[in-house]
N, C-alpha and C positions, 0 to 999 in steps of 0.2 A: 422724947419720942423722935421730933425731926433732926436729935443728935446721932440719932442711931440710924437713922434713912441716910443720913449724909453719909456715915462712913460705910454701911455697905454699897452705896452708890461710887464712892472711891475706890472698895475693894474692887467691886465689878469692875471698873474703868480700866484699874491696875492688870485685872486678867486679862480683859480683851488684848490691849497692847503687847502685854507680853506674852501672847499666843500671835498677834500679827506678827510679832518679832522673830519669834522662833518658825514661825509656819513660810518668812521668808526670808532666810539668810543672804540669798544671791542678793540683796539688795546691796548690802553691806560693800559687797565688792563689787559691786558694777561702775566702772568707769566713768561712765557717763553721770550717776549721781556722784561720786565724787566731784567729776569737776565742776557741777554744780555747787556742790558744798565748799570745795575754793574759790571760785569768783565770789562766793556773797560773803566769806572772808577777809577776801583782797581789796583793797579801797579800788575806790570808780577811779578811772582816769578822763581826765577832761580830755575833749579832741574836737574842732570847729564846735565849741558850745554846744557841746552834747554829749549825756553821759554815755560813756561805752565802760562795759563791766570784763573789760580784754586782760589779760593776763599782760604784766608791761614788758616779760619776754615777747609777748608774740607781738605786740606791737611794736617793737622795736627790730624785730626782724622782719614784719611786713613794712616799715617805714624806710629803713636805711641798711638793713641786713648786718650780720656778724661781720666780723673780721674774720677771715679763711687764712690757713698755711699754705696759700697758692691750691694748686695743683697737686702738690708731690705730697699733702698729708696722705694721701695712699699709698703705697708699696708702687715702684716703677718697678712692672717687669719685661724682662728680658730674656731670651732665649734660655737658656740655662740656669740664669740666675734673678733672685731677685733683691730691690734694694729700697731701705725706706732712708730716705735723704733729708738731711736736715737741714734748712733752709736759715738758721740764723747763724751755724758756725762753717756752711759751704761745705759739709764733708757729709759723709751716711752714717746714719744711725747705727743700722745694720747691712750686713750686705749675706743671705743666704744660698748656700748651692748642693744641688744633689747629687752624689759623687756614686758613679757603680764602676765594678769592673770592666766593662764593654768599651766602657768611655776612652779608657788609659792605653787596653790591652788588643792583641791580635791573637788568638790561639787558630783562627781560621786560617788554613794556608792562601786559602778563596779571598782572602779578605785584600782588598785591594787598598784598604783608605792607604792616603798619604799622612805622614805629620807633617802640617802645616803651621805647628806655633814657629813664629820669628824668634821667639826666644830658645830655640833650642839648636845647638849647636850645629847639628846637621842641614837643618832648614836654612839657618844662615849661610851655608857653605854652597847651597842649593841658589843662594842671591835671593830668594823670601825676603820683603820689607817690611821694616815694622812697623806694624797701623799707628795711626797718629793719635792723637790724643782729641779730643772733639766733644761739644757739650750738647747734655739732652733738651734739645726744645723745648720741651715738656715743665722746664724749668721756667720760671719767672727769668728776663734778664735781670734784675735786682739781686735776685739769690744765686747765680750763678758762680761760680769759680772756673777760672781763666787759668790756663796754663803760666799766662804772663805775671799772674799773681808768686810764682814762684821764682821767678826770676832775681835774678840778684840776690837771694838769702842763702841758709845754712843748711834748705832744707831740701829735702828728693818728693817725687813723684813716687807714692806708693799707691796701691791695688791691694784690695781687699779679697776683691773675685779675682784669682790667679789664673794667667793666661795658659800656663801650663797645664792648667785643669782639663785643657780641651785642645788637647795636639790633634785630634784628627777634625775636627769642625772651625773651619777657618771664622764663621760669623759669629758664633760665640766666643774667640778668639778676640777677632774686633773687637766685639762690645765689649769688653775687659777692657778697653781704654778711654771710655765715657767718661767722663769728668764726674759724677755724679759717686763712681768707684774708688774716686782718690782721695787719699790722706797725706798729710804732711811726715814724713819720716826723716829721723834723722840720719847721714849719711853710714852707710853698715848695718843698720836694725837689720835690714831685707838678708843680709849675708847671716846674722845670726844666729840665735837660738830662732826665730821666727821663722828663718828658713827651713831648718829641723824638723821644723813645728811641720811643713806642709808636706815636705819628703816622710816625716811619720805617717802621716794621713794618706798620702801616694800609695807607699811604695808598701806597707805593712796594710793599714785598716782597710783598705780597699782592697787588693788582695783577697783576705781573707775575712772578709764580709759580704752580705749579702749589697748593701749597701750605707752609703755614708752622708747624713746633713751636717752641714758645715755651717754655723753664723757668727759672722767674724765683724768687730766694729770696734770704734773708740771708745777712753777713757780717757774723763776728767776728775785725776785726783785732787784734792790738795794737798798743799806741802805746810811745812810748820817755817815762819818766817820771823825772827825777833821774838820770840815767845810767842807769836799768834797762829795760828789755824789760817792760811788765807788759799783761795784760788787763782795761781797766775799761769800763764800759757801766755805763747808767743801766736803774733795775727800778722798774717804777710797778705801785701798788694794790696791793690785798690779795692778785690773784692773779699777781704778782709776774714781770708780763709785760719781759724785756728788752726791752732798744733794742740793734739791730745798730750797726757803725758803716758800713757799706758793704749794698750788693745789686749781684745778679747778674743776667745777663739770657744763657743760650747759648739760641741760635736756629740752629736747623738748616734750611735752606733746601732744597726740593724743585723743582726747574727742570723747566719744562715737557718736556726731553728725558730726563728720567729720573736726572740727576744732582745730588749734595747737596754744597751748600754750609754752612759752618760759618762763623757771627760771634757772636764772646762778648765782652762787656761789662760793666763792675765800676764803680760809683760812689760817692763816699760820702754818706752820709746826712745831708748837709749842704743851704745855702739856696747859690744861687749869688752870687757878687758881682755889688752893682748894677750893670750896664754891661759885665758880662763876656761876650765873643763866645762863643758854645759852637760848639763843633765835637765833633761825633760821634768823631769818630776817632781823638780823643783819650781816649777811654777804654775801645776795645778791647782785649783783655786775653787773653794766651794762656791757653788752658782749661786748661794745668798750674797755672798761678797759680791759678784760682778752684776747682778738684780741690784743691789743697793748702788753702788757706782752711777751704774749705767740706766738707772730711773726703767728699766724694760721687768715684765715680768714674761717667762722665757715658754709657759706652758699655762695660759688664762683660761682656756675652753678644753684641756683636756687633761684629767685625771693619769700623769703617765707614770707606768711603774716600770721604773730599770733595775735590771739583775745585777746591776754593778753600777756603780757612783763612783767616779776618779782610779779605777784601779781596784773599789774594794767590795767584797762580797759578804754577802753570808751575816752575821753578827756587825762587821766591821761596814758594812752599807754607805751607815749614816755618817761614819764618823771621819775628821778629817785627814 
């Protein structure tokens, strides 16, 4: 008899519960009881002889706080462009710019701007000087890179954000010389296919588009050395600015009917051969390839669909 009391007194127990359970799911996910349920998890931490039940993250960052990437783990921006800088090899991650027709062109007879890049032929003849090279505050002196760091080596002063991008706006011109925009190049990269690379973007895609995103940055490949797989790159000056072995270029393409096309391109940081034909399309580069390279993923927060992928449509989308 009191075996039979027992278990309908467990059956009943069994219901109530699992009616509180069901009748209140939000518990489940509520925040706040979770983090209850991980501190009584987490072992106590001692602190002046007293238990405190703290998470040893958060104690450790009310005690002495993280290590930070300075300043510049955020995007620096700048008038026209912007640039996330990497602070352990002196050069940008990436460097982004939004390129329209207005920017380049005059169709207005009214239109008074002057070109004011120094880098263009007539400007120079006009005695225009060329902005100096100069570094962003904003930067740790530690991580810095110094023009003097290029001195005495094999290598040139290259630019990401191209001054030409902005012949009629002299301050976005300037800041194209920020230190923060340089890369180590070797001497002719700037003359070759890469040069190609931006007069296609100019003088064609801009044109004839509504407008144009540009995000241009380094690569570190590695090379095979004695039968191994190894990583080596050249560091010049004191402030111990790498050399990539390659750069990237994804360009997202905005069509006057409201649809975006994608073309990404990877080259190495090389002179080209005398006499060598360059063809463009030869160094288009599926964005998983330069994603994997360059540790970036290119589209995190937005679902994007292009009508075109490197050139190719329809059936052929995907493929390389």
């Amino acid at each position: 008899m009191f075996r039979n009391i027992s278990r309908a007194a467990c059956a009943l127990a069994v219901g109530i519960k699992n009616q509180v359970d069901t009748s209140q799911p939000s518990l489940l996910n509520d925040p706040v009881m979770n983090r209850v349920c991980l501190q009584r998890c987490l072992p106590a931490v001692q602190a002046a002889g007293q238990e405190c039940q703290m998470y040893v993250g958060d104690r450790i960052k009310r005690a002495v706080g993280f290590p930070q990437l300075t300043a510049c783990c955020k995007p620096l921006r700048y008038k026209d462009f912007i640039i996330s800088y990497d602070t352990k090899n002196r050069i940008p991650n990436w460097v982004y710019e939004h390129l329209q027709y207005n920017k380049f062109y005059k169709d207005d007879p009214c239109d008074r701007r002057v070109n004011v890049c120094p880098f263009n032929e007539d400007s120079a003849a006009l005695g225009n000087e060329k902005p100096k090279f100069h570094p962003d505050c904003r930067i740790h002196g530690y991580h810095r890179a110094d023009v003097r760091d290029y001195c005495d080596t094999e290598y040139e002063l290259g630019l990401m954000a191209d001054p030409a991008n902005y012949p009629f706006d002299p301050e976005a011109c300037a800041e194209t010389q920020v230190m923060t925009n340089v890369v180590p190049i070797v001497p002719g990269f700037s003359c070759g296919p890469w040069f190609d690379l931006q007069c296609y973007i100019r003088e064609k895609l801009v044109r004839e588009n509504k407008s144009v995103y540009v995000c241009s940055g380094p690569l570190f490949l590695p090379c095979e050395n004695d039968g191994k797989i190894q990583m080596k790159f050249d560091v010049l000056g004191e402030g111990e600015v790498s050399v990539p072995s390659h750069f990237f270029k994804v360009i997202i393409i905005e069509t006057h009917d409201g649809n975006l096309e994608l073309e990404s391109y990877m080259m190495p940081n090389s002179k080209p051969e005398d006499g060598e034909e360059v063809k463009l399309d030869d160094y288009l580069t599926p964005l998983c390839q330069i994603e994997h390279a360059s540790g970036l993923i290119f589209f995190p927060e937005k679902k994007v669909c292009f009508t075109s992928n490197n050139k190719r449509r329809g059936a052929r989308l995907h493929a390389l």
